[in-house]
Structure formats: structure tokens, C-alpha cells
Phi, psi and omega in degrees: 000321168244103174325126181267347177288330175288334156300329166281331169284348159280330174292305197304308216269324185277340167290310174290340168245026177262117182231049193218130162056021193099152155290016198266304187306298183293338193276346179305339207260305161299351184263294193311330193279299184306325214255260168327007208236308160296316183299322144010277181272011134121012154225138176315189146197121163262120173228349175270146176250167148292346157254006171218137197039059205273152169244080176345311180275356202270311155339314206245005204216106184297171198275105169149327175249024176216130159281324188265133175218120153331102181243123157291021165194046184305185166285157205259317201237122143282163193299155160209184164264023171272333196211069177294339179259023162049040125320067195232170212290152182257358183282329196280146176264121178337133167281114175305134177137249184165000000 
């Protein structure tokens, strides 16, 4: 469902001309773009480890002690005190994050 050639090619061109936090930092940021981009369209993808791209607390912290745990397709609406029953349009598409 999503053509993958401008994301790699974005990925191949933002990696090789990132020079803010490694090439780690931009190709994570083109994969996670690639990643949301399917999720869209309705498939998941887990795709980060611990050794590529990791969130360090969610990896290294058994359940119970990080509050926050890494979902590659969490829910998009939280409680807030804006949206207190954490309610929202069913059109937003699920969210990386938690």
C-alpha cells in the first residue's frame, strides 16, 4: 500500500548529509517517517530494538518500573485536561509512542 521508494530515498540522502547527532539520529527519523506512513495505512510495524533505534527506558526497564512503554501504533488521544475522556475522531491514525 505504500510505495517505499521516496522513503528510502530519503532515508539513503538524509543519512548521508546528517550531521546533527550521527547518522543514527537521521536514518531513525526516516525509518519512524516510513513506519507512520504504513501505519496510515492500516500495518503496524514494530520495528525498533535495542540495537536500532532504541527508547532506552522502555528497552532497559522491566514493566512496572517506566511508566512510559514503547507501542509502535499506541493510541493517538490522551487524557489531558483538555480531553479529559481521552476521546477522538476514529479518522486519526494510531501513533508511535505510548
Amino acid at each position: 500500500k505504500v510505495d517505499h521508494t521516496p522513503f528510502h530515498d530519503a532515508c539513503v540522502r538524509d543519512s548521508c548529509a546528517c550531521d546533527t547527532g550521527g547518522d543514527c539520529e537521521c536514518f531513525c527519523t526516516a525509518v519512524a517517517a516510513y513506519a507512520q506512513a504504513c501505519n496510515k495505512a492500516g500495518a503496524c510495524i514494530k520495528w525498533r530494538t535495542p540495537d536500532i533505534c532504541p527508547l532506552f527506558c522502555d528497552f532497559y526497564k522491566p514493566i512496572g518500573e517506566c511508566e512510559w512503554h514503547y507501542n509502535p501504533c499506541g493510541y493517538p488521544c490522551m487524557k489531558t485536561c483538555k480531553n479529559p475522556s481521552g476521546k477522538c475522531s476514529s479518522q486519526i491514525p494510531a501513533l508511535e509512542g505510548n
